[in-house]
N, C-alpha and C positions, 0 to 999 in steps of 0.2 A: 172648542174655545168659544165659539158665538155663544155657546149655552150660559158658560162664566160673563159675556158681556149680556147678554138678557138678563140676567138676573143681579150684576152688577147694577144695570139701569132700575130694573123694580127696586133692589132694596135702596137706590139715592133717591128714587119719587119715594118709597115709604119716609125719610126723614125730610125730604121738602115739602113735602103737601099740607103738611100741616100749618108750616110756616107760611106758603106760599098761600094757604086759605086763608088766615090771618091776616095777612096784607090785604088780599082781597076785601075784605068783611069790614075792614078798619077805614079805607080809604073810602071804597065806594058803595058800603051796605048801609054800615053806623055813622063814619065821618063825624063824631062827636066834636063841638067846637073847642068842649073842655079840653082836650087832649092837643088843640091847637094853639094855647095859652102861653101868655108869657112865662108861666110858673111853669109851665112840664117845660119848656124851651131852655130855662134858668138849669134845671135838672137834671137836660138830657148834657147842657155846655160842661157842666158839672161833672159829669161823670165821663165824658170825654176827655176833659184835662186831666180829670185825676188818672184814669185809667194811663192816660198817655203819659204823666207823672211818674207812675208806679214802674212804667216800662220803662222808662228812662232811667231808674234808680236800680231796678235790675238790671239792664248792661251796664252799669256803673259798680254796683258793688257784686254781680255773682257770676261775670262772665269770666274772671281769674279761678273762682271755685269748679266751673264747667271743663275750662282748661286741666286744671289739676286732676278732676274724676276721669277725664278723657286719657290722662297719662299715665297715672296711679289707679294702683287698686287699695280701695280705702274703704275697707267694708262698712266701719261706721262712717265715716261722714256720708258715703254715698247713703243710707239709710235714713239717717238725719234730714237729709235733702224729700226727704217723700213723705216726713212726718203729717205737714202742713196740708199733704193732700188725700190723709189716709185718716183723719177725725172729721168730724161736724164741723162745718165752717162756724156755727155762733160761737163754740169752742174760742175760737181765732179773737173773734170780739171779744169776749168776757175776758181772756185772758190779758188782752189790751187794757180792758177799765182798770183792774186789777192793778198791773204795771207798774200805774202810774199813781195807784191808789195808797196811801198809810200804813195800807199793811203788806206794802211792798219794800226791800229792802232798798230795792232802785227810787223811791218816791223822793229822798232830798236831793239826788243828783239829777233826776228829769226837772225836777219842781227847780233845782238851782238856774236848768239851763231855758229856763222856761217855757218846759214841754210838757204841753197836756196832750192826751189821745181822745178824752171823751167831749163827743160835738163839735169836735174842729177840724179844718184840712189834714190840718198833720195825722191825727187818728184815721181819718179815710181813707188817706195815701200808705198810711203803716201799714193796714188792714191790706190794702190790696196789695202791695208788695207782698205778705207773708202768701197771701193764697195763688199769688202769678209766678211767683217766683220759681216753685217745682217746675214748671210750664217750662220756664227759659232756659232753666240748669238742664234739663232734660234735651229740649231741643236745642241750643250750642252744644250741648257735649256730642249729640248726634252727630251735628255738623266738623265740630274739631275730629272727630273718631272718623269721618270720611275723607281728610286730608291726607296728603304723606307725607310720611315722617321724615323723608330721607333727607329733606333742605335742613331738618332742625335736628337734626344726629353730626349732619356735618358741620351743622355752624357751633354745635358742642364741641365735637372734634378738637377745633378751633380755639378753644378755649372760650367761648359765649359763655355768658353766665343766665340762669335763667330767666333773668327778667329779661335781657336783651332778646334771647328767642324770642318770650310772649309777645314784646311791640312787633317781631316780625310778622310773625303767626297774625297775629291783629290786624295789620297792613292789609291781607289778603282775606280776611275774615270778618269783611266792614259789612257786606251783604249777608250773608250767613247770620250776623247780631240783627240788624236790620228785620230779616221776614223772623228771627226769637223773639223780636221786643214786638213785632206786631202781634204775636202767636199770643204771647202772652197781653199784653192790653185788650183784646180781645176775650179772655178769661176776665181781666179784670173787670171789664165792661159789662158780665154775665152775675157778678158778685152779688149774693143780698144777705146771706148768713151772718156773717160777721158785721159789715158793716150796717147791720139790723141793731145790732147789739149801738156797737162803737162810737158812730156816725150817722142816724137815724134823720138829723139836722146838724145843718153845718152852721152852727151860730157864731164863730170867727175866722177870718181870714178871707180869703176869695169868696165873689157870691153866699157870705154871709146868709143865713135865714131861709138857705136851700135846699132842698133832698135833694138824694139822687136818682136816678131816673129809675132804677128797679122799686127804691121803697115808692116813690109818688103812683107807680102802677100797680103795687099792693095797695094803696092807701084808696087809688079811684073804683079798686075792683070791689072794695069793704066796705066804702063810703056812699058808691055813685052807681053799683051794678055794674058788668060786664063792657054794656056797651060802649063806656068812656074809657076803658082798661084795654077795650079791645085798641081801640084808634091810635092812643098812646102808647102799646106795643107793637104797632103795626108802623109808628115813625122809629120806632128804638131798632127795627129788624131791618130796615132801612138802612140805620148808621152802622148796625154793623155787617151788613151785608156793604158796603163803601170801604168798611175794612178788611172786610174779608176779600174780595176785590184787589184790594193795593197789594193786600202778601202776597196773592195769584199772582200779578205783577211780578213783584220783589223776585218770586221764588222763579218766576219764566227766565227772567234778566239775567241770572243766577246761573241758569246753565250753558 
């Protein structure tokens, strides 16, 4: 068994070193000032709201479908559910522009209710729900599928109807949505495919006239050379190495 933890340890330094070099290089090799900028700071709050936006609208609308897959077998929707994470995320964007475009059949009902996708919040936070959301359905339904069953057989028994079970099950599965929705904001916080396409500039709503923190750090690395890309990924690995952190948390408190 030591052998499994020796090699356990090598292959976690194989996927930290890299990262950990980067911070290194970013903070005290390059330390570019550009990257220390109201604009990347604008970018990095930006995509921290959103991300933490998109989480929020998954346990809001997909932690009922997590329940379902966890109770039922439902070949298709469960497959449905992995579509989002089984194509090219720019995929994800183009099909957003699209949507909300003319030659969509939905274009007089979003355009009624006065929802556009392209270059606004709403477009960003669309985008990152579709690509976080595989993330949370997956991990709740993990978590529901490790509960027992035997409180919500009986409170059927009983005649419960099943919405009344769900608020029970929920009651007790406030932690369990919690370290989901970090899981996935966290994904979404990784995002650039789609919202390359969708949301490249956010020219309405919140921070207005903003990127988000992955395209500003494509844009410093094409624009500026490496060395301002590096510094500016080296604060983004930061934030979410702060969230990756609190699920550690979440998930200790949990057991």
């Amino acid at each position: 068994m030591n052998w499994f933890k020796i090699l356990g340890i090598f292959l976690s330094l194989l996927l930290a070193i890299p990262v950990l070099f980067l911070i290194y290089m970013g903070f005290f090799v390059f330390r570019s000032p550009q990257a220390f900028s109201q604009a990347f700071y604008s970018g990095v709050e930006l995509s921290v709201l959103s991300s933490a936006a998109a989480a929020g609208a998954d346990f809001v609308l997909f932690t009922p479908l997590a329940y379902y897959l966890s109770r039922q077998k439902d070949f298709l929707t469960d497959s449905l559910v992995d579509v989002p994470a089984s194509i090219p995320h720019p995929i994800v964007g183009v099909a957003l522009v699209f949507l909300d475009s003319p030659y969509s059949p939905f274009y007089s009902v979003l355009k009624g209710l006065g929802i556009n996708f392209f270059d606004t919040y709403c477009g960003l936070i669309a985008a990152l729900v579709i690509v976080s959301a595989p993330i949370y359905i997956r991990s709740m339904k993990n978590f529901f599928d490790s509960m027992p069953r035997v409180y919500e057989e009986y409170a059927r028994s009983l005649g419960a109807g099943i919405g009344r079970v769900y608020l029970m099950v929920m009651r007790n599965s406030l932690r369990g949505a919690l370290s989901s929705a970090l899981t996935s904001m966290s994904r979404a916080m990784s995002e650039f495919g789609s919202i390359a396409i969708v949301a490249y500039y956010v020219l309405y709503g919140p921070l207005a006239g903003t990127s988000p923190a992955s395209i500003l750090i494509y844009e410093y690395y094409g624009y500026y050379g490496p060395k301002v890309a590096v510094t500016a990924s080296a604060i983004m690995i930061v934030v979410g190495i702060v969230i990756l952190v609190s699920l550690k948390v979440v998930q200790y408190l949990k057991k």
